[in-house]
N, C-alpha and C positions, 0 to 999 in steps of 0.2 A: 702503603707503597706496593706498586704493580714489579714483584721479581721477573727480572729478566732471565731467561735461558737460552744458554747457545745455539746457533742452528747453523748450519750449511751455509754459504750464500751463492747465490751463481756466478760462478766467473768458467771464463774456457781459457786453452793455452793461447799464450800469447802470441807464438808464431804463426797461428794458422788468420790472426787479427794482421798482425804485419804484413801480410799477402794484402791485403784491402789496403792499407796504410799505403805500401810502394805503387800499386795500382795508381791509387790518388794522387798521389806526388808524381807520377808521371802523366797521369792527365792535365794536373797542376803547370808542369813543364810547359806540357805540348799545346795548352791552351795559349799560356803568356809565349810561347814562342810567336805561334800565329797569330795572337793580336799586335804585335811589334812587327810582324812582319807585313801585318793587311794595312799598319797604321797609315795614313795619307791616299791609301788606295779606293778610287771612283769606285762607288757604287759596291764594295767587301760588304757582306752580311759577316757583322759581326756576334750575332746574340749569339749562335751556338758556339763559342768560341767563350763568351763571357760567363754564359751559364753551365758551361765546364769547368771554369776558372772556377764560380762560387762553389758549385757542389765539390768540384777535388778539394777547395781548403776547407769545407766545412767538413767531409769526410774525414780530412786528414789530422785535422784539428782534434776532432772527437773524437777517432781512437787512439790517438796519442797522450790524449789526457788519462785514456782507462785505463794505459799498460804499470805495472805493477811485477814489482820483485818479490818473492816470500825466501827470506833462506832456511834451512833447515832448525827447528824448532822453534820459530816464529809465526804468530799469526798474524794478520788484517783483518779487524773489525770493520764492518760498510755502514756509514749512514748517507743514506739519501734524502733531503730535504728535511732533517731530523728524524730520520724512522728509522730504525736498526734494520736494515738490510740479511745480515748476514754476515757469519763470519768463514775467512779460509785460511786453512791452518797447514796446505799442505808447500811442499816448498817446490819453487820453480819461476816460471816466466810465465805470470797471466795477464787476464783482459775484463774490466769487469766493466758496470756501468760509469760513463767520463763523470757523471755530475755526483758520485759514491763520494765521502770524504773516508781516506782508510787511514785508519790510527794503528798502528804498530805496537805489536803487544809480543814480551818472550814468554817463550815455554819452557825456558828454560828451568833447571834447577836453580834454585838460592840460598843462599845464609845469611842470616840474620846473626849478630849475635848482640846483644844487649849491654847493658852498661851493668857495673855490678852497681846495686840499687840496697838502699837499705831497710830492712822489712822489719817487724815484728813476729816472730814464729806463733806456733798456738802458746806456748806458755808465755807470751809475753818480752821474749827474751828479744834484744834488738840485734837483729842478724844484717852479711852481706852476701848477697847472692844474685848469680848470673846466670844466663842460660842461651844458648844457642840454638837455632829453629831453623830445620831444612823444608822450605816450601817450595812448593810448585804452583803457576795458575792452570786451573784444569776446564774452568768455564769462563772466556774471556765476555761473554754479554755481562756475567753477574757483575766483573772486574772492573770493566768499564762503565757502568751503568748503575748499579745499585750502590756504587761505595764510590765519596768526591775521591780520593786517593789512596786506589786498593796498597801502595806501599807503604803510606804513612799508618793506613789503617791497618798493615801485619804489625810496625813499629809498635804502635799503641795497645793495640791488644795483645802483643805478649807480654811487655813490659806488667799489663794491666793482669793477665792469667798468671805470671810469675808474683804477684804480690800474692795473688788469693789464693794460689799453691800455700806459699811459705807461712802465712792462717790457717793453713789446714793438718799441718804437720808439728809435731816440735821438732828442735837441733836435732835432738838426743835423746830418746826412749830410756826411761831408767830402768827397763826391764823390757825382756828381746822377744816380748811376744805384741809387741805395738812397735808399729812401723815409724820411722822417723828417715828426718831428710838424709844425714848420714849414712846411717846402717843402710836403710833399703833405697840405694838409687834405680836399680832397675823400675822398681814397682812405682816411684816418684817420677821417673820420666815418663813413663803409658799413662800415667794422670796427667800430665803435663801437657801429652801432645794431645790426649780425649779433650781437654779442653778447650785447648786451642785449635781442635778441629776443629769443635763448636761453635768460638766466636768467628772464625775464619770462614766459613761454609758460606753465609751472607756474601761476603766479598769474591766467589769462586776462586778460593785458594785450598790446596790440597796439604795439610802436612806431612810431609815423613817420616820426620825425625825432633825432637826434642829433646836435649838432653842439659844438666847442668854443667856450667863449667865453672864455677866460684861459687865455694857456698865457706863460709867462717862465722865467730862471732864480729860482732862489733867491739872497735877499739877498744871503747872505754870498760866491756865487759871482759874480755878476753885472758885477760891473764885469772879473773877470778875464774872464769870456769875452765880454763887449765890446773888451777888448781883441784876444781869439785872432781874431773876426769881421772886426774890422778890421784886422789882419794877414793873415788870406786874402784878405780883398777887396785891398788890397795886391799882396799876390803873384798874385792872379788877374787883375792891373790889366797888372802889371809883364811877366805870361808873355803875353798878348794884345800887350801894345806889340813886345817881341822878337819874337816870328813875325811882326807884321805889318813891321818893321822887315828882320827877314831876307830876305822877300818883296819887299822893295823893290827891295833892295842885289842881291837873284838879279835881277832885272827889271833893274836898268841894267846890269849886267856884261853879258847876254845881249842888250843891246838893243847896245848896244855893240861886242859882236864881229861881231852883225849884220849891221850898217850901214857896219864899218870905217870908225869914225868915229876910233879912236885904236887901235892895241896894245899891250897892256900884259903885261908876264912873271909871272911868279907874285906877286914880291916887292910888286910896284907895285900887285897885285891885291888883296894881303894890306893895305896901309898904302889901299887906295881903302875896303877893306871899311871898315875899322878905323876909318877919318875918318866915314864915312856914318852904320855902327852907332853911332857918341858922338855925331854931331848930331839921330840920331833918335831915341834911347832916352833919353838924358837930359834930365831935370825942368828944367833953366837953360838960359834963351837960350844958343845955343854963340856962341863970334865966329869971325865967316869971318878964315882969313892966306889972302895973295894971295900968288900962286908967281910973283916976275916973273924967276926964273931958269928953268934947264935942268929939265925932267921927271925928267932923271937926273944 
């Protein structure tokens, strides 16, 4: 397939065409005026009279066909007898060729946004996920010409770049040095939109912006891994408390031998840990026992 690219096309403004347009319309007049008025008249030479008449409306005709509107971030694509002409993108009152067909393309901004769709992540897990797409067309030949319906065709290839996103990622990283859809949205939309610039480019569309707007488990999983979530947070509760807890217990031994405030032999060392680590790790007020015998 022979890619199109945008180019210029000729058009000039349109008011300086409408001088020739009014010209003609009043030669147009002044012709039908004086043939009604020669009409029955011996011996009126009428040809220059008739062949005024044909040239003003064939004049008149043919630039009135070419005039054309562009508003502000709109283009017109020209084909002439099937051949891309040209496009013009700029806005105002022009004149281009009468036999040009102009097709009407915006430049404007758009959003897209998607259906939530349901995916499989990389671990298999069956997810729902949505995502919203700011594009722009930036090359209306490619728009028009290399792709049957450059709209249908942002539809479908995002929908299509949001599945093979959601295969390239898992939900949930069970460890925060791999990216996942949750933890790292930023870094998941710049993939999202590299993508989709990718499929897009073919169809001269520009994207902006990509980002997710629904991303969950699926139904029938969702309460199980609400549950698995809050069992890591859990155990991720649980391993913070121990270190900070072990840190403590090393801190007073060491403060302790320090200062020769008391010495203790392995055993006494082993039953001090042992007492510290259950008052600091455990979830229930501990109760203090008062030692009012012997250490040993």
């Amino acid at each position: 397939m022979n890619s199109m690219k945008e180019k210029a096309a000729w058009a000039i403004n349109g008011l300086l065409v409408l001088i020739v347009t009014a010209v003609a319309a009043t030669g147009f007049v002044t012709a039908l005026f004086n043939l009604i008025a020669l009409d029955g008249v011996a011996g009126a030479n009428l040809t220059p009279w008739i062949a005024l008449l044909v040239v003003s409306l064939l004049v008149g005709v043919g630039t009135i066909a070419g005039y054309f509107v562009n508003a502000p971030n709109e283009a017109k694509v020209l084909t002439v007898f099937g051949a891309y002409t040209g496009t013009v993108t700029h806005g105002g009152f022009w004149w281009a060729n009468p036999f040009a067909v102009k097709k009407r393309i915006s430049l404007r901004l758009r959003n897209f946004s998607s259906e939530q769709i349901k995916v499989n992540d990389q671990h298999g897990n069956p997810i729902e996920i949505a995502a919203v797409v700011v594009w722009q067309v930036t090359d209306t030949a490619r728009a028009s010409y290399d792709v049957e319906d450059f709209e249908q065709f942002v539809t479908v290839q995002s929908e299509t770049a949001l599945r093979a996103l959601a295969a390239e990622y898992p939900y949930d990283a069970q460890d925060e040095e791999r990216a996942s859809l949750r933890a790292n949205p930023t870094e998941v939309a710049g993939v999202l939109q590299t993508q989709l610039q990718q499929r897009l480019e073919v169809a001269g569309v520009t994207v902006l912006e990509a980002r997710l707007t629904h991303l969950a488990y699926a139904q029938e999983i969702a309460h199980a891994m609400l549950r698995r979530q809050q069992a890591r947070a859990v155990i991720g509760a649980k391993q913070l408390i121990v270190d900070g807890a072990v840190g403590m217990v090393e801190g007073a031994l060491k403060a302790l031998s320090e200062r020769n405030i008391v010495t203790l032999d392995d055993e006494r060392k082993a039953a001090m840990v042992n007492n510290l680590l259950v008052a600091l790790v455990s979830d229930k007020d501990t109760q203090p026992v008062l030692n009012t015998g012997s250490l040993y």
